[in-house]
C-alpha positions as a Markdown table, in Angstrom:
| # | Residue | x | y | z |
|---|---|---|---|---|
| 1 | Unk | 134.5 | 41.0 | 50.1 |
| 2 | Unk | 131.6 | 42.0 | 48.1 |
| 3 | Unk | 128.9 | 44.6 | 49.2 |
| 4 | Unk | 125.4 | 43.1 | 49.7 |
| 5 | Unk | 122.0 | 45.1 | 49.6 |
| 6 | Unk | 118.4 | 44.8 | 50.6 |
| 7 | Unk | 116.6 | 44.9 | 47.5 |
| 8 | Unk | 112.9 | 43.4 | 48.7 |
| 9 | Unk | 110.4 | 42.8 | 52.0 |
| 10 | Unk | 107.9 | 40.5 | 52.7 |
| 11 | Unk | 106.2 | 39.9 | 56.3 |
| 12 | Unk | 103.3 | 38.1 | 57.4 |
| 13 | Unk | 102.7 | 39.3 | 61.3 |
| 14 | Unk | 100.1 | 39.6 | 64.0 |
| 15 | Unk | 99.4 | 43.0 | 62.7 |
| 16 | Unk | 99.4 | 43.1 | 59.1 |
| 17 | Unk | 100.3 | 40.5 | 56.2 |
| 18 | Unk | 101.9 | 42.6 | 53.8 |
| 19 | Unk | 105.3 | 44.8 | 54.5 |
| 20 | Unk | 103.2 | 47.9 | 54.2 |
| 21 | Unk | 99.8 | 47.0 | 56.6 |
| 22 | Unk | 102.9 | 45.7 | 59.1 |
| 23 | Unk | 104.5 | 48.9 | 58.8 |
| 24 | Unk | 102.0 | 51.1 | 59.0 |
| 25 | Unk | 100.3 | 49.4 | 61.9 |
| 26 | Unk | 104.1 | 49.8 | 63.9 |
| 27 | Unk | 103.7 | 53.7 | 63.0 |
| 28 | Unk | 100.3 | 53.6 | 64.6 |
| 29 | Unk | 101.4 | 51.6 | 67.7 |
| 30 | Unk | 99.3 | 49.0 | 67.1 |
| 31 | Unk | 99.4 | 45.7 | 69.5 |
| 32 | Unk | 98.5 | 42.4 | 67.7 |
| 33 | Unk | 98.4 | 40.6 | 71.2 |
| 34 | Unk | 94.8 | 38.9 | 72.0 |
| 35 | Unk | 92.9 | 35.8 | 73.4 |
| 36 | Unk | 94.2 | 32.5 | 71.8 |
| 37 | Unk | 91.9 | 31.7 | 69.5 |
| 38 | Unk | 94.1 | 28.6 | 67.8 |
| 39 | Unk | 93.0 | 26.2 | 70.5 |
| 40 | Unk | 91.2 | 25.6 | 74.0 |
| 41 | Unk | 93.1 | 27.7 | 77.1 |
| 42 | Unk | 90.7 | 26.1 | 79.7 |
| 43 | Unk | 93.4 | 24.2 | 81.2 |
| 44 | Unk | 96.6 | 26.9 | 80.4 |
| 45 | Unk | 96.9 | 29.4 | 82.8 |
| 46 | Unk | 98.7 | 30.8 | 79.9 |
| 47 | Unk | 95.4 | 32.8 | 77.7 |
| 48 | Unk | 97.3 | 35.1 | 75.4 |
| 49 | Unk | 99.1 | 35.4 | 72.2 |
| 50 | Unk | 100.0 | 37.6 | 68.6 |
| 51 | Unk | 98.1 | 35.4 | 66.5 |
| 52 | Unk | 98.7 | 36.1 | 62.7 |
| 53 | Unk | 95.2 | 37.4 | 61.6 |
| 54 | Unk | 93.1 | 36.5 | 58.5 |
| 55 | Unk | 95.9 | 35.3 | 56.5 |
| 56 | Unk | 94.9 | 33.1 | 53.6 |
| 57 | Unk | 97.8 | 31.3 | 52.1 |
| 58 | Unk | 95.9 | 30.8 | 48.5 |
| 59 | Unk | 95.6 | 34.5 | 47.8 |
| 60 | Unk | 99.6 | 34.0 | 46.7 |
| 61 | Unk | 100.1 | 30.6 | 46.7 |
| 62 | Unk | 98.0 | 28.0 | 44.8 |
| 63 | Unk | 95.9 | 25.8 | 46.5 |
| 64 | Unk | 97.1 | 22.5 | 45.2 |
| 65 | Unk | 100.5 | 23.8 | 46.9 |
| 66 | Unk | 99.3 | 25.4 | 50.2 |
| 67 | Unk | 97.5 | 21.8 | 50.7 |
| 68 | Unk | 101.1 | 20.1 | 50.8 |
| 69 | Unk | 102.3 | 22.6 | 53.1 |
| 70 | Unk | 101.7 | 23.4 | 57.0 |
| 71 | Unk | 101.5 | 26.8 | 58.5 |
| 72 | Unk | 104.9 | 27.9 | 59.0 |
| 73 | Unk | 106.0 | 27.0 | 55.4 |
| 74 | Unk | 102.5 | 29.1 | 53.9 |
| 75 | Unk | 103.9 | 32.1 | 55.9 |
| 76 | Unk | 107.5 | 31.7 | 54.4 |
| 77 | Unk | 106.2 | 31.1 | 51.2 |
| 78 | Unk | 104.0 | 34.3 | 50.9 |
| 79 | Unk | 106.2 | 36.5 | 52.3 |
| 80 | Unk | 108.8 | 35.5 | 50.2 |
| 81 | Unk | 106.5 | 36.0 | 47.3 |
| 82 | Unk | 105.9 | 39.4 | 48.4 |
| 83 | Unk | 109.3 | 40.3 | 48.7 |
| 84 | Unk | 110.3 | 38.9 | 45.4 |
| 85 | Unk | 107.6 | 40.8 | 43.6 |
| 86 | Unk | 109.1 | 44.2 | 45.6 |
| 87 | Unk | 112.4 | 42.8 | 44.2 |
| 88 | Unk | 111.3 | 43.4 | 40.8 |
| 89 | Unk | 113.5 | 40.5 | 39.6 |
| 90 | Unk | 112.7 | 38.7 | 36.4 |
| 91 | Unk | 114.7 | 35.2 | 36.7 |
| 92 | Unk | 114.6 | 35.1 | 33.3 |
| 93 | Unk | 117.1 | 37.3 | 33.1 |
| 94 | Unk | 119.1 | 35.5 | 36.5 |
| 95 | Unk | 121.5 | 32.4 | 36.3 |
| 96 | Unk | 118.7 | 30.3 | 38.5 |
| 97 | Unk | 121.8 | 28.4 | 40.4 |
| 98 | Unk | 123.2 | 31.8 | 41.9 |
| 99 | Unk | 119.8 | 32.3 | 43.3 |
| 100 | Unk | 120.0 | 30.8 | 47.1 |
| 101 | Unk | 117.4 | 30.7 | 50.0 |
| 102 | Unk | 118.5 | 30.8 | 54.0 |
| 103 | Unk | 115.1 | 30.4 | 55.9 |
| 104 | Unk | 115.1 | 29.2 | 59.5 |
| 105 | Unk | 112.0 | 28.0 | 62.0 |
| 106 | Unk | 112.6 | 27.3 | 65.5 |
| 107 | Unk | 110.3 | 24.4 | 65.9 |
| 108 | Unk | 108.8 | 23.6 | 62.1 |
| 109 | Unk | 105.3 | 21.9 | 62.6 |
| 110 | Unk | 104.2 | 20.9 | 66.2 |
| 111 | Unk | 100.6 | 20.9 | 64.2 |
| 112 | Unk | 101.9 | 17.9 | 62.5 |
| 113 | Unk | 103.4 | 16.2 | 65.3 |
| 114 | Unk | 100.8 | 16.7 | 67.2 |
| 115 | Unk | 98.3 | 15.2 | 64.7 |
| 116 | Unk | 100.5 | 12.6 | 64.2 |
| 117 | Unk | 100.5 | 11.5 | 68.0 |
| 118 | Unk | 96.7 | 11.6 | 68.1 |
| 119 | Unk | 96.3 | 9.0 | 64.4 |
| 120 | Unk | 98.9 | 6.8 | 66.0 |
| 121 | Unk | 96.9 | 6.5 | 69.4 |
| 122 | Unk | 93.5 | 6.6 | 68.0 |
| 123 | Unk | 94.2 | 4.5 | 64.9 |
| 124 | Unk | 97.2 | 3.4 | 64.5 |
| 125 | Unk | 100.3 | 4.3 | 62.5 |
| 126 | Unk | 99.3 | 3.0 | 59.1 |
| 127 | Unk | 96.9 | 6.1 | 59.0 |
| 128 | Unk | 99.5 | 8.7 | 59.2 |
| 129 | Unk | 99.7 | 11.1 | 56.3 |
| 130 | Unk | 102.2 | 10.3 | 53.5 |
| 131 | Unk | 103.3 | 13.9 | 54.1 |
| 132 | Unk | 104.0 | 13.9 | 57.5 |
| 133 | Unk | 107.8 | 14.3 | 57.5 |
| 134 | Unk | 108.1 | 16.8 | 54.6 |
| 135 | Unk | 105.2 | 19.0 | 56.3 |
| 136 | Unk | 106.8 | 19.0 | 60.1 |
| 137 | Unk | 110.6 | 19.6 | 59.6 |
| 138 | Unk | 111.8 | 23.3 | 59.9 |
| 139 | Unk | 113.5 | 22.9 | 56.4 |
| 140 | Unk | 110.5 | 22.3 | 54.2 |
| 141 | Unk | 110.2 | 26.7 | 54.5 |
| 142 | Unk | 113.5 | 27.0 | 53.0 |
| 143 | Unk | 112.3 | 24.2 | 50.1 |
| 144 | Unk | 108.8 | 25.2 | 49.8 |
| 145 | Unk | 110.0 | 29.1 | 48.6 |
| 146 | Unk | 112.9 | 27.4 | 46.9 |
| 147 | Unk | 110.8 | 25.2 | 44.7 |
| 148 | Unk | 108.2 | 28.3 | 43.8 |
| 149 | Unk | 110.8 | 31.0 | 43.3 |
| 150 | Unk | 112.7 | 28.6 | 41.1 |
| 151 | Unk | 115.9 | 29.3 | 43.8 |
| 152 | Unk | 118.4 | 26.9 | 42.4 |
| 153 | Unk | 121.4 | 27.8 | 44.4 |
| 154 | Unk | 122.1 | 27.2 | 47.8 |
| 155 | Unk | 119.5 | 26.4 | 49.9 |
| 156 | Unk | 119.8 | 26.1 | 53.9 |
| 157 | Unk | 117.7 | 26.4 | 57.0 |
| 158 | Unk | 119.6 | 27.0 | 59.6 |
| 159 | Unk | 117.6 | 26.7 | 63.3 |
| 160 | Unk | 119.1 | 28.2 | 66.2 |
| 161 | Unk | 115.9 | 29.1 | 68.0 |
| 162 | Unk | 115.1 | 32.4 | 68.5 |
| 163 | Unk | 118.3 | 33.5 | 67.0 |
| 164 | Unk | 117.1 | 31.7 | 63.8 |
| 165 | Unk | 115.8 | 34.5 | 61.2 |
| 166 | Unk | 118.7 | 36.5 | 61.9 |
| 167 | Unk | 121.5 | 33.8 | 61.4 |
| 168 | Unk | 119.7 | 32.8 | 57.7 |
| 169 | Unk | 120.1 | 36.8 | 57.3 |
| 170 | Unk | 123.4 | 36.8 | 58.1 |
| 171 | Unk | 124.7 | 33.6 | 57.0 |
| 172 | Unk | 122.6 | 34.7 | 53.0 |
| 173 | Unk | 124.8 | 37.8 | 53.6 |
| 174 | Unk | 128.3 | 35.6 | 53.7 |
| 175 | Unk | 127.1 | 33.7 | 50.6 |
| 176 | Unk | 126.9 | 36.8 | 48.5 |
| 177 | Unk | 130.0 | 38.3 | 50.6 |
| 178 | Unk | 131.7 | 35.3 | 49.5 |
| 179 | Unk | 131.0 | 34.9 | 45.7 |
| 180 | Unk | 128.5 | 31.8 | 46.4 |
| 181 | Unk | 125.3 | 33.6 | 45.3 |
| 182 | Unk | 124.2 | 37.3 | 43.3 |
| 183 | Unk | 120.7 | 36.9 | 45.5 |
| 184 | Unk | 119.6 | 35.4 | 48.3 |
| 185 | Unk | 116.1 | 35.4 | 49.6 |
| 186 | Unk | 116.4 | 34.8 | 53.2 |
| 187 | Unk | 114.6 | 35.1 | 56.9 |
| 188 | Unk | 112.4 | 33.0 | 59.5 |
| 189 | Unk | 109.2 | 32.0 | 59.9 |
| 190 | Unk | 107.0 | 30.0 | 62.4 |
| 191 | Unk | 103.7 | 29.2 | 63.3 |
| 192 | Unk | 104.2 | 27.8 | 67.1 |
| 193 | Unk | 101.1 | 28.9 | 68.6 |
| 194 | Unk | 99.8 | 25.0 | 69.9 |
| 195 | Unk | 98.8 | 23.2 | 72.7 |
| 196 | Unk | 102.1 | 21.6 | 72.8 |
| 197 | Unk | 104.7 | 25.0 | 72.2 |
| 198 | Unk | 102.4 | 26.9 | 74.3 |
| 199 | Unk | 101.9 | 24.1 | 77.5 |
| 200 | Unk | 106.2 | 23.8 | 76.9 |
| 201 | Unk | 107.0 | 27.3 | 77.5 |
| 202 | Unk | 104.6 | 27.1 | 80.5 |
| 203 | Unk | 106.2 | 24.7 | 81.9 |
| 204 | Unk | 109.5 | 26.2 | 81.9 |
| 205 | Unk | 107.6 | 29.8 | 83.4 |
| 206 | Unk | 108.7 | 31.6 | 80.0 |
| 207 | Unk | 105.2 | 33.0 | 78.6 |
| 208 | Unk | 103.2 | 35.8 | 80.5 |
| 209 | Unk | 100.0 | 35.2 | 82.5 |
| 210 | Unk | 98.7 | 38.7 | 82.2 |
| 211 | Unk | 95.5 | 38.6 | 80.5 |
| 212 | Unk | 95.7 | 42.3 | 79.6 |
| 213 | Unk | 97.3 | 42.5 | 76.2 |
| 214 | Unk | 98.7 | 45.7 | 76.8 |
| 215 | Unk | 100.5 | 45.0 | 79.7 |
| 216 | Unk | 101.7 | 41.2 | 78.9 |
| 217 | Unk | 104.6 | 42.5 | 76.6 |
| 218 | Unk | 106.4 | 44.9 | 78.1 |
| 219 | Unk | 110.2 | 44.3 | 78.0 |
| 220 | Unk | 112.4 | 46.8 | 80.4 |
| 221 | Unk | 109.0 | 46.9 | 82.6 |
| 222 | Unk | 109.0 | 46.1 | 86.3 |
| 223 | Unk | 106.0 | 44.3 | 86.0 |
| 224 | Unk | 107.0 | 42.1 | 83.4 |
| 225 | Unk | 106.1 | 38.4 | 84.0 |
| 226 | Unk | 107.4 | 36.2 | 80.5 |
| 227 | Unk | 107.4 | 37.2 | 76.9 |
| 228 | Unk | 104.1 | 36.5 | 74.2 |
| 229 | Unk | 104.4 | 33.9 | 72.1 |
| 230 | Unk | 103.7 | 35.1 | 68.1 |
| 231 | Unk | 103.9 | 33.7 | 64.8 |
| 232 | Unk | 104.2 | 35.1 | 61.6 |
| 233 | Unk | 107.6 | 35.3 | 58.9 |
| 234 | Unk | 110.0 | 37.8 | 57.7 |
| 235 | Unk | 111.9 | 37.3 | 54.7 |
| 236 | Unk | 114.0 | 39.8 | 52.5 |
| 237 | Unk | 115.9 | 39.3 | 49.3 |
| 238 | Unk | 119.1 | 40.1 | 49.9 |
| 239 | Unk | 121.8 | 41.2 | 47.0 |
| 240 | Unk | 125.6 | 42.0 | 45.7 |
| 241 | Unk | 125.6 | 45.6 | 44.9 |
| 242 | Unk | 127.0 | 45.5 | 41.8 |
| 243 | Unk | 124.3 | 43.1 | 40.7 |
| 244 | Unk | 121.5 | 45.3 | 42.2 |
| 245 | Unk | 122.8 | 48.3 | 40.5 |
| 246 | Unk | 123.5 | 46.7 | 37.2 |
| 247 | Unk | 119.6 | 45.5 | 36.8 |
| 248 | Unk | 118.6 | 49.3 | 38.5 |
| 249 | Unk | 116.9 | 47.7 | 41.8 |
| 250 | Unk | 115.4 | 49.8 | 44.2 |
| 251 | Unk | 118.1 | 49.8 | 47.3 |
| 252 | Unk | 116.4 | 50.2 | 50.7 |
| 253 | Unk | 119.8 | 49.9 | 52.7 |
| 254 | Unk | 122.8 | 48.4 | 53.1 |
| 255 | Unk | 123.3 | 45.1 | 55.4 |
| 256 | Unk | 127.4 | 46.1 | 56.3 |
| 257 | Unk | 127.6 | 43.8 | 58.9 |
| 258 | Unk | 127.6 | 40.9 | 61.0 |
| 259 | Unk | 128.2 | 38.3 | 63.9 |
| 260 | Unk | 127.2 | 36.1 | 66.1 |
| 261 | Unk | 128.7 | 34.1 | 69.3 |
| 262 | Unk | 127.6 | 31.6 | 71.8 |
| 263 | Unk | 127.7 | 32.5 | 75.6 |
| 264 | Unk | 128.3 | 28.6 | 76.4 |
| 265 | Unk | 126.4 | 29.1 | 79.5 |
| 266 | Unk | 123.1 | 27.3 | 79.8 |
| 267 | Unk | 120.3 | 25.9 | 78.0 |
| 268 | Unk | 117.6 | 28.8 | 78.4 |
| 269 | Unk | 119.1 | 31.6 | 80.8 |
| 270 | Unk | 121.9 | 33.9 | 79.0 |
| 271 | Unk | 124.9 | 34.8 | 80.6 |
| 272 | Unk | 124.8 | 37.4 | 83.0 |
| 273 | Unk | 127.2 | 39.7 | 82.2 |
| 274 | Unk | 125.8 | 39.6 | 78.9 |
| 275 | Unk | 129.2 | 38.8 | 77.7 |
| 276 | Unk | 128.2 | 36.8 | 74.6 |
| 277 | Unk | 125.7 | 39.3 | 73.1 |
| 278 | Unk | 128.0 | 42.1 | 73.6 |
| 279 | Unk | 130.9 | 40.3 | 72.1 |
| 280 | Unk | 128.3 | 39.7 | 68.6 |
| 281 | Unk | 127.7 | 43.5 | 68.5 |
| 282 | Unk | 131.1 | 44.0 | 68.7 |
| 283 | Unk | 132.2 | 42.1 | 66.1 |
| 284 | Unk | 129.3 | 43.2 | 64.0 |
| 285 | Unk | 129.7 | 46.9 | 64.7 |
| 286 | Unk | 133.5 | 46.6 | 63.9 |
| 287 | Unk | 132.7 | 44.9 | 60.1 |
| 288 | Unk | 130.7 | 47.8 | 59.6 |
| 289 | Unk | 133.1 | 50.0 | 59.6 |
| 290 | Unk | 131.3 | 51.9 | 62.7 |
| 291 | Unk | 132.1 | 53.1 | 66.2 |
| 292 | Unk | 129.1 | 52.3 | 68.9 |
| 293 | Unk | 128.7 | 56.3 | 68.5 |
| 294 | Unk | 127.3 | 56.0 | 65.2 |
| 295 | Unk | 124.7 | 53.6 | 66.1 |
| 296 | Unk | 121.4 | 55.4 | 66.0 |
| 297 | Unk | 118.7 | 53.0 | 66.6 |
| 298 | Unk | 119.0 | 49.1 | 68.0 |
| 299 | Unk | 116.1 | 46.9 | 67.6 |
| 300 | Unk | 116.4 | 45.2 | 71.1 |
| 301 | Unk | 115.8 | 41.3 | 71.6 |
| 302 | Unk | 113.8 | 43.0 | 73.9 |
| 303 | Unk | 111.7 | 39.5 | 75.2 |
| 304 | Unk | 109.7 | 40.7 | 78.7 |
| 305 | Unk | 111.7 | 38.4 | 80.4 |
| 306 | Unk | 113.7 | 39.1 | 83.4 |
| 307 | Unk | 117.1 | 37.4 | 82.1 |
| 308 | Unk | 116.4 | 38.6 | 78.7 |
| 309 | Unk | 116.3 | 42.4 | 79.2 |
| 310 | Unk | 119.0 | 42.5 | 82.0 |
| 311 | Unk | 121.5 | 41.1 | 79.8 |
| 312 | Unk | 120.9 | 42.6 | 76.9 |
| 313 | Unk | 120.8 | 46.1 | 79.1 |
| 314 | Unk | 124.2 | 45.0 | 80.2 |
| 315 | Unk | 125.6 | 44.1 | 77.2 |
| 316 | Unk | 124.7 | 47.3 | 75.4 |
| 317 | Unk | 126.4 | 49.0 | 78.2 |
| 318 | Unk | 129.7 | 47.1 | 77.9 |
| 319 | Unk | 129.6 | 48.2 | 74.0 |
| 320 | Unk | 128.3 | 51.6 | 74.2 |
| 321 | Unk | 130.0 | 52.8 | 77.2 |
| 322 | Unk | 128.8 | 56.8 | 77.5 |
| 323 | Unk | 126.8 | 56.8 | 75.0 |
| 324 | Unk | 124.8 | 53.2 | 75.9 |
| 325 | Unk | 122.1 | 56.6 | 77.3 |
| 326 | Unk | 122.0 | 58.1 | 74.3 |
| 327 | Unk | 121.3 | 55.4 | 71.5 |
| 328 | Unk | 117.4 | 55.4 | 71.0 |
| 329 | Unk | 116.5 | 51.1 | 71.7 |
| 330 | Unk | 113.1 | 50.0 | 71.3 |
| 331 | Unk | 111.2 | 46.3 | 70.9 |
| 332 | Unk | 109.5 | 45.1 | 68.1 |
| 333 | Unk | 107.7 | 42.1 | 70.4 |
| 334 | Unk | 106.0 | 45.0 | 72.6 |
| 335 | Unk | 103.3 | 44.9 | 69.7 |
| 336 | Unk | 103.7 | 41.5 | 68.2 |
| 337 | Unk | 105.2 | 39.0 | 71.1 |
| 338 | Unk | 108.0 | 36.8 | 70.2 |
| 339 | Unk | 107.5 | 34.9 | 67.0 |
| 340 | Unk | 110.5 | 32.9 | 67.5 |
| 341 | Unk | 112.3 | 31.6 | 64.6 |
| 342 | Unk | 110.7 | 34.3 | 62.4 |
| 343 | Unk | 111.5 | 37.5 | 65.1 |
| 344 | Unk | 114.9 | 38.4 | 63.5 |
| 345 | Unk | 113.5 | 38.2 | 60.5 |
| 346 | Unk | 110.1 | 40.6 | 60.8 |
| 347 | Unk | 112.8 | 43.2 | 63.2 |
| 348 | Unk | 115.3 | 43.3 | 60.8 |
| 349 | Unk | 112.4 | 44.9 | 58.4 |
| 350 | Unk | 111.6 | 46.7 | 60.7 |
| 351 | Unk | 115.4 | 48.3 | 60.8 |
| 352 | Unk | 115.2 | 48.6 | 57.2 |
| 353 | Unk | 112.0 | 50.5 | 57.8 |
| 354 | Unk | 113.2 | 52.5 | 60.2 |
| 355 | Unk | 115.9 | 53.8 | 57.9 |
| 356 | Unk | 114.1 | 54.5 | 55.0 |
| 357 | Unk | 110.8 | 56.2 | 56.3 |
| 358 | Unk | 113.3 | 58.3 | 59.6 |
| 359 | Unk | 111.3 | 56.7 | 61.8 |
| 360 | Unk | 112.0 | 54.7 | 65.3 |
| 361 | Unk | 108.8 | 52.8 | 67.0 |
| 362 | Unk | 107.6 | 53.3 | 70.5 |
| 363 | Unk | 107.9 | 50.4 | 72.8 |
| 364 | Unk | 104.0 | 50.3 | 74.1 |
| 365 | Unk | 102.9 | 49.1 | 77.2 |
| 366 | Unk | 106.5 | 49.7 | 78.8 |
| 367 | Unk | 105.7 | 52.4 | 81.8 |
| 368 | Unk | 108.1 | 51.6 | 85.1 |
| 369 | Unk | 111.4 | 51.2 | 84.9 |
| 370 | Unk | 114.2 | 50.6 | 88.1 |
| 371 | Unk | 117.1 | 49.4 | 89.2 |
| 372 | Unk | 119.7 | 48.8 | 85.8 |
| 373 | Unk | 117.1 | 49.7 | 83.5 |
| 374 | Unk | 118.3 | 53.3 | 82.6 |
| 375 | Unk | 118.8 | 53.5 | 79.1 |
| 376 | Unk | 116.2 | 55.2 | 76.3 |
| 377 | Unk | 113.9 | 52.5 | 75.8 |
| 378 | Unk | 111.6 | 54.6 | 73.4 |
| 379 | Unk | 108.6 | 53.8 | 76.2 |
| 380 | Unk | 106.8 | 57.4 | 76.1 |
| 381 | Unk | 106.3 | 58.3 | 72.0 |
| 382 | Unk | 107.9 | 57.4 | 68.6 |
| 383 | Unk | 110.3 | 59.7 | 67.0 |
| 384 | Unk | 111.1 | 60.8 | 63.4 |
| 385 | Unk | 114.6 | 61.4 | 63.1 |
| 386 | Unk | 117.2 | 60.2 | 60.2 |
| 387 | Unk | 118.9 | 56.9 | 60.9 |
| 388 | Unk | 121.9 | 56.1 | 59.4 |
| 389 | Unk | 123.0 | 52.9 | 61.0 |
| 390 | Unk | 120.4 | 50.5 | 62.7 |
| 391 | Unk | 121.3 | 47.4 | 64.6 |
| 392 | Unk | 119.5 | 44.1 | 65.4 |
| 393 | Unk | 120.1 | 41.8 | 68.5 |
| 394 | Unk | 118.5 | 38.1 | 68.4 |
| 395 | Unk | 119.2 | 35.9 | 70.6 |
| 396 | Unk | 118.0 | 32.1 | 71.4 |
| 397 | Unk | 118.1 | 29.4 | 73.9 |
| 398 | Unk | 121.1 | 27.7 | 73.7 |
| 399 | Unk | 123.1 | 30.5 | 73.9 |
| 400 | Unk | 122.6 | 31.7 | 70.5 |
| 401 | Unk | 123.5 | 35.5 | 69.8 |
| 402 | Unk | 123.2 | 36.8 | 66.5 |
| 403 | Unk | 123.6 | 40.8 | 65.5 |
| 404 | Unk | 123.0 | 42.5 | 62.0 |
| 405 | Unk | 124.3 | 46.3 | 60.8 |
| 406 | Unk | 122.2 | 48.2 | 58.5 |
| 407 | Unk | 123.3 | 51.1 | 57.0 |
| 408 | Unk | 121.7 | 53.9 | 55.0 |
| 409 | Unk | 122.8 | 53.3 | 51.7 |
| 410 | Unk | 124.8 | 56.3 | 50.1 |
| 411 | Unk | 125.6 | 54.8 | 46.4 |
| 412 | Unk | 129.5 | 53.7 | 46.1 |
């Protein structure tokens, strides 16, 4: 099986739109959680959200293309921009058609649908947009960077929920494991902050009523009430090491491995043993060519939501055993909520991040812990300390767990 290789970041998130304002505003501990702003919460008991801030899709994209495309596909689309420009690849020198793109969103459009709703009521369906369709469905991200990268090889969109940006990471990673592609530019994205996402995850009691934004995300916490819906997109360019090397990229890491496994439980809760996600980083762990002991840093799931961080607590303790206490764990969402399709995707940079820079995130806002909640959750400071092999959890309703490997890369 071939080697494959992160050779390129891009991010659009709640706190920052490029890969280094992102980063740099993790180091800081920095929480992008505020007052929705995207429409009225008179009615919501829900009030909070990581909205992205200040993006403005025709500083990378044209504006006769960002017209044809909605929200979630303008995030893809300049992130993937970004991270092809860190890239440094010149596809004039590429074979376009082993060049593929794997980029997931849980829900696509609501924005569309629910415009769509409102013409049909008001006016009928005759004045729907001739775009509708291609705008709203959650594969127009994959097509939209396809089309302006000039991507001629495989392109999917895979959308597993919350699971989403990691499964597009890992499934771009078997393309090039398996000979199908040299590159493959892949993550989530989403922009699912609407009346209709926000009043759905209300209705199943998912989302946080605390008003105060630094105690509404606070996975592991006692007090914790839901998780914060976020938007935003994470994409990478992912490559086969001999290609990289041959064209003298700039390596960040090494993705070594892989998995993910359904807990064919229920629609929303996860197992409760926490079977499934420990069977992912199992399986994951072992194509790495790792032992749990050598796991320095996992980017938890980490949601704020009861059934959420019991499981996951669990399931890291089925896999770590004695040294589950000792593996540093933090959670990306404590700063910028849960962006759904496109979390995997912005905390797998930040894993790459954290292996290249030595440096492992606080989880802010995160103060009392009790009962099963005994491992290092990284809730009092940040730490600088070398990381040689980083693991991601995602997992999504449905039962969907998905786990990535990174490794430092050491050359051959």
């Amino acid at each position: 099986m071939k080697r494959v290789v992160v050779t390129g970041l891009g991010a659009v998130t709640p706190i920052g739109n490029t890969v280094n304002e992102f980063w740099e505003n993790i180091k800081q501990g920095k929480v992008g959680i505020n007052k929705i702003t995207k429409f009225d919460t008179t009615s919501y008991k829900v009030k909070i959200a990581a909205e992205v801030k200040n993006f403005v899709a025709t500083e990378k994209i044209d504006m006769k293309s960002a017209k044809r495309m909605e929200l979630f596909s303008q995030y893809a689309v300049s992130a993937a921009i970004e991270a092809w420009e860190d890239s440094e690849i010149d596809i004039s020198n590429e074979d376009s058609f082993r060049i593929g793109t794997a980029i997931g969103s849980g829900v696509g459009s609501l924005q569309t649908v629910e415009s769509a709703c409102k013409i049909i009521e008001e006016k009928g369906s005759r004045k729907l947009k001739p775009l509708m369709i291609p705008q709203m469905t959650p594969n127009m991200a994959a097509g939209n960077v396809a089309i302006k990268l000039g991507a001629q090889g495989k392109c999917i969109s895979i959308s597993t929920a919350c699971a989403t940006g990691a499964i597009n990471i890992g499934e771009a990673y078997r393309s090039i494991q398996c000979g199908d592609a040299d590159i493959m530019i892949a993550g989530g994205t989403e922009s699912c902050i609407t009346p209709t996402c926000v009043g759905g995850f209300s209705a199943l009691t998912a989302l946080s009523i605390t008003e105060d934004p630094l105690r509404a995300s606070i996975p592991f916490d006692r007090d914790r009430n839901g998780f914060v819906i976020g938007e935003g997109a994470g994409i990478v360019i992912l490559e086969e090491l001999e290609h990289a090397i041959k064209r003298k990229a700039k390596i960040y890491a090494e993705l070594a491995g892989y998995a993910c496994t359904a807990d064919a439980y229920h629609l929303t809760s996860p197992s409760e043993d926490g079977g499934g996600a420990a069977k992912a980083m199992e399986l994951a762990i072992e194509e790495a060519g790792v032992t749990p002991s050598e796991i320095d840093y996992i980017n938890a799931h980490g949601t704020s939501t009861y059934q959420n961080d019991i499981t996951e607590t669990r399931a890291i303790k089925k896999i770590f055993k004695e040294f589950a206490r000792t593996v540093k764990i933090n959670s990306t969402k404590s700063m910028i909520g849960h962006s759904l399709g496109a979390a995997g995707g912005i905390e797998f940079i930040v894993c790459t991040k954290t292996i290249t820079d030595g440096f492992i995130h606080q989880t802010m806002g995160t103060s009392l812990l009790e009962d099963e909640f005994d491992l290092n959750y990284m809730i009092d400071a940040p730490v600088q300390q070398n990381v040689k092999v980083a693991l991601s959890n995602s997992f999504g309703f449905g039962g969907h767990n998905a786990v990535l490997v990174l490794k430092q890369f050491s050359g051959k």
